[in-house]
C-alpha positions in Angstrom: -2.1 24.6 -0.7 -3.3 22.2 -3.6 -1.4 19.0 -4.1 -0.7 16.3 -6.8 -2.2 13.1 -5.8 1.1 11.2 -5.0 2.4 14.5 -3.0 -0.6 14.4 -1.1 -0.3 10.8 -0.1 3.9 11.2 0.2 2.9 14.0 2.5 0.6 11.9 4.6 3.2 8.8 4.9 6.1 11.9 5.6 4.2 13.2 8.3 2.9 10.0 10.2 5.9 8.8 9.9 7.6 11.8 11.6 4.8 12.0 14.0 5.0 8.6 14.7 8.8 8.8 15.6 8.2 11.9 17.9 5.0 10.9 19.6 4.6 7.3 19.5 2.5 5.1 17.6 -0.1 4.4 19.8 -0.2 8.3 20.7 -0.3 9.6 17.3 -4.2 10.0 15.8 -5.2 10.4 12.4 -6.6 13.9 13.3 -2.7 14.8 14.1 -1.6 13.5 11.0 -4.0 14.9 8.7 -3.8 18.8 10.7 -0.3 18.9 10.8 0.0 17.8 6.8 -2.5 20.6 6.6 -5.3 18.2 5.4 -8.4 17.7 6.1 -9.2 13.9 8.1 -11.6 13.3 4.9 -8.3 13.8 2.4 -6.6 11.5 4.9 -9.4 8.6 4.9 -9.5 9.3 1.0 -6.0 7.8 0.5 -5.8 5.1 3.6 -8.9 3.1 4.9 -6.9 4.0 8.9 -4.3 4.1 10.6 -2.5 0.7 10.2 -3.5 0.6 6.3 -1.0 3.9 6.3 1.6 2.1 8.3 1.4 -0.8 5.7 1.9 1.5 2.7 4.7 3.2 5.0 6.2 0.0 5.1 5.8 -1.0 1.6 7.1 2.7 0.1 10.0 3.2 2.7 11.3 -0.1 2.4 13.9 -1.0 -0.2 13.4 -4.5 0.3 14.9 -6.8 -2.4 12.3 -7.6 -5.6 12.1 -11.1 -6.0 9.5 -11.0 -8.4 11.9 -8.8 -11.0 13.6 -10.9 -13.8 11.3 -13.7 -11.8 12.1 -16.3 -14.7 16.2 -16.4 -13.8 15.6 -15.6 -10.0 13.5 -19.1 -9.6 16.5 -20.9 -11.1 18.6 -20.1 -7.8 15.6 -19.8 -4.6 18.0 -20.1 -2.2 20.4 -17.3 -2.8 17.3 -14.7 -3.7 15.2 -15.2 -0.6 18.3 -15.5 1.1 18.5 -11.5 -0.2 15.4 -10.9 0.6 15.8 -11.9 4.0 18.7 -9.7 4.3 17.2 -6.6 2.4 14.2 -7.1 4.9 16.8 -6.9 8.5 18.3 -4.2 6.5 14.7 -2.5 6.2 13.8 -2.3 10.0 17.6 -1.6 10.8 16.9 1.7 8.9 13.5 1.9 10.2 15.2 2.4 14.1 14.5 0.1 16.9 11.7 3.0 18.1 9.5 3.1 14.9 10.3 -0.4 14.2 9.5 -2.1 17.5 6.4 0.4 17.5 4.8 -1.2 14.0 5.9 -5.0 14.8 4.1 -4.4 17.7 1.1 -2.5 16.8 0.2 -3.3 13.6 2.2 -5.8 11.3 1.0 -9.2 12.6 -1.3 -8.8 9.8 1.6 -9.7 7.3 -0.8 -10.7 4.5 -0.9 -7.2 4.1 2.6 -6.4 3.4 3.4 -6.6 -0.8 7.0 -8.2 0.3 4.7 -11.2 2.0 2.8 -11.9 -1.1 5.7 -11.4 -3.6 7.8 -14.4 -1.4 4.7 -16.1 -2.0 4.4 -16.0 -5.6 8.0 -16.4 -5.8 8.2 -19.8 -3.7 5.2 -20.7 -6.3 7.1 -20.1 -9.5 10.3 -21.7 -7.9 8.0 -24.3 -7.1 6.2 -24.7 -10.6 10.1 -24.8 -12.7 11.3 -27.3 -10.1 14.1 -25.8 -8.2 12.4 -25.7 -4.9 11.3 -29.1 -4.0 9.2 -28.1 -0.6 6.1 -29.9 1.1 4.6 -27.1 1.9 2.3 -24.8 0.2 3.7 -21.1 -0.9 1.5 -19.9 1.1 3.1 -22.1 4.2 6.3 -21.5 3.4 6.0 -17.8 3.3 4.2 -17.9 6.9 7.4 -20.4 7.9 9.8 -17.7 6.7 8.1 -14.4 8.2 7.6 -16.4 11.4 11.1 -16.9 11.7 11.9 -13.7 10.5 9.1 -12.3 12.9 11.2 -13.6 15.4 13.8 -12.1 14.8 12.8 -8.9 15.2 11.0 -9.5 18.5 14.5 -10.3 19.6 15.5 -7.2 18.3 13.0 -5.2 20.0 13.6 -6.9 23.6 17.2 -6.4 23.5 16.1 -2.4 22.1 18.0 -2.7 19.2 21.4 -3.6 20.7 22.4 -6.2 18.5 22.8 -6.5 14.7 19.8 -7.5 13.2 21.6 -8.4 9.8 24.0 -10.1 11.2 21.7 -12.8 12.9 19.8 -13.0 9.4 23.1 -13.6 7.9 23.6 -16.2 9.9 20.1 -18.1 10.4 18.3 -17.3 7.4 20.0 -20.0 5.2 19.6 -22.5 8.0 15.7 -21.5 7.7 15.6 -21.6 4.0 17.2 -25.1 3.7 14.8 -26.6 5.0 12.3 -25.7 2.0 14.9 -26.7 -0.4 
């Protein structure tokens, strides 16, 4: 059966993702997910470099993670309260994910946040906030985005120890302003 090109990737990110939940992660091969799309593994390699690059588009299309960099010119008046959203959007995001999928990628694959779109918007948002004067931090964008998905990492490995049993939004409600102060 032919395909548009964004059904065909949809499809792939559908299926791993399902696959992924079923079968585990670590289990699941790219061979699985491209037969069971009905796909050939060259289709699949024509639309993600492997494995993890699909989990990081997975991440970036499934999550409805708070754009920072939309209407960036009245966001950078007021840093605080939008990457305090963002934050909260992003405990949202793996809440929805589940504790099984979402302790599965944390583990597996997203140390590599550079990867992650919402990692390099922060980034050029902490740059623009830095650039009209309304965050008044030491560090360098790039720092302070590794400060705040450290912390935020953390976070979610507490999450995935205690399996999910407590509120992940919650605990950003309560400690992401506590981390963002300190770059104010």
């Amino acid at each position: 059966m032919k395909h548009a090109r964004g059904e065909t990737k949809q499809l792939l990110l559908d299926t791993a993702k399902r696959l992924f939940t079923e079968g585990g992660y670590v289990s699941t091969t790219v061979r699985q997910i491209a037969s069971e799309a009905n796909l050939s593994t060259g289709t699949f390699y024509h639309f993600f470099e492997s494995k993890e690059d699909l989990v990081i588009a997975l991440c970036d299309t499934d999550a409805d993670v708070y754009d920072l960099l939309d209407n960036l010119d009245e966001k950078v008046k007021e840093p605080m309260f939008h990457l305090t959203k963002l934050l909260h959007s992003y405990a949202d995001f793996w809440t929805h994910l589940g504790w099984g999928l979402g302790s599965q990628f944390i583990l597996n694959v997203v140390p590599d946040l550079d990867a992650v779109t919402t990692v390099r918007s922060v980034q050029s948002f902490i740059e623009a906030a830095q650039n009209a004067g309304t965050m008044n931090c030491k560090l360098t964008p790039k720092e302070a985005t590794e400060y705040i998905f450290t912390n935020a990492t953390g976070l979610l490995y507490k999450w995935i120890m205690l399996k999910g049993n407590y509120n992940l939004k919650r605990l950003s409600e309560r400690f992401a302003p506590i981390l963002l102060q300190g770059l104010m």
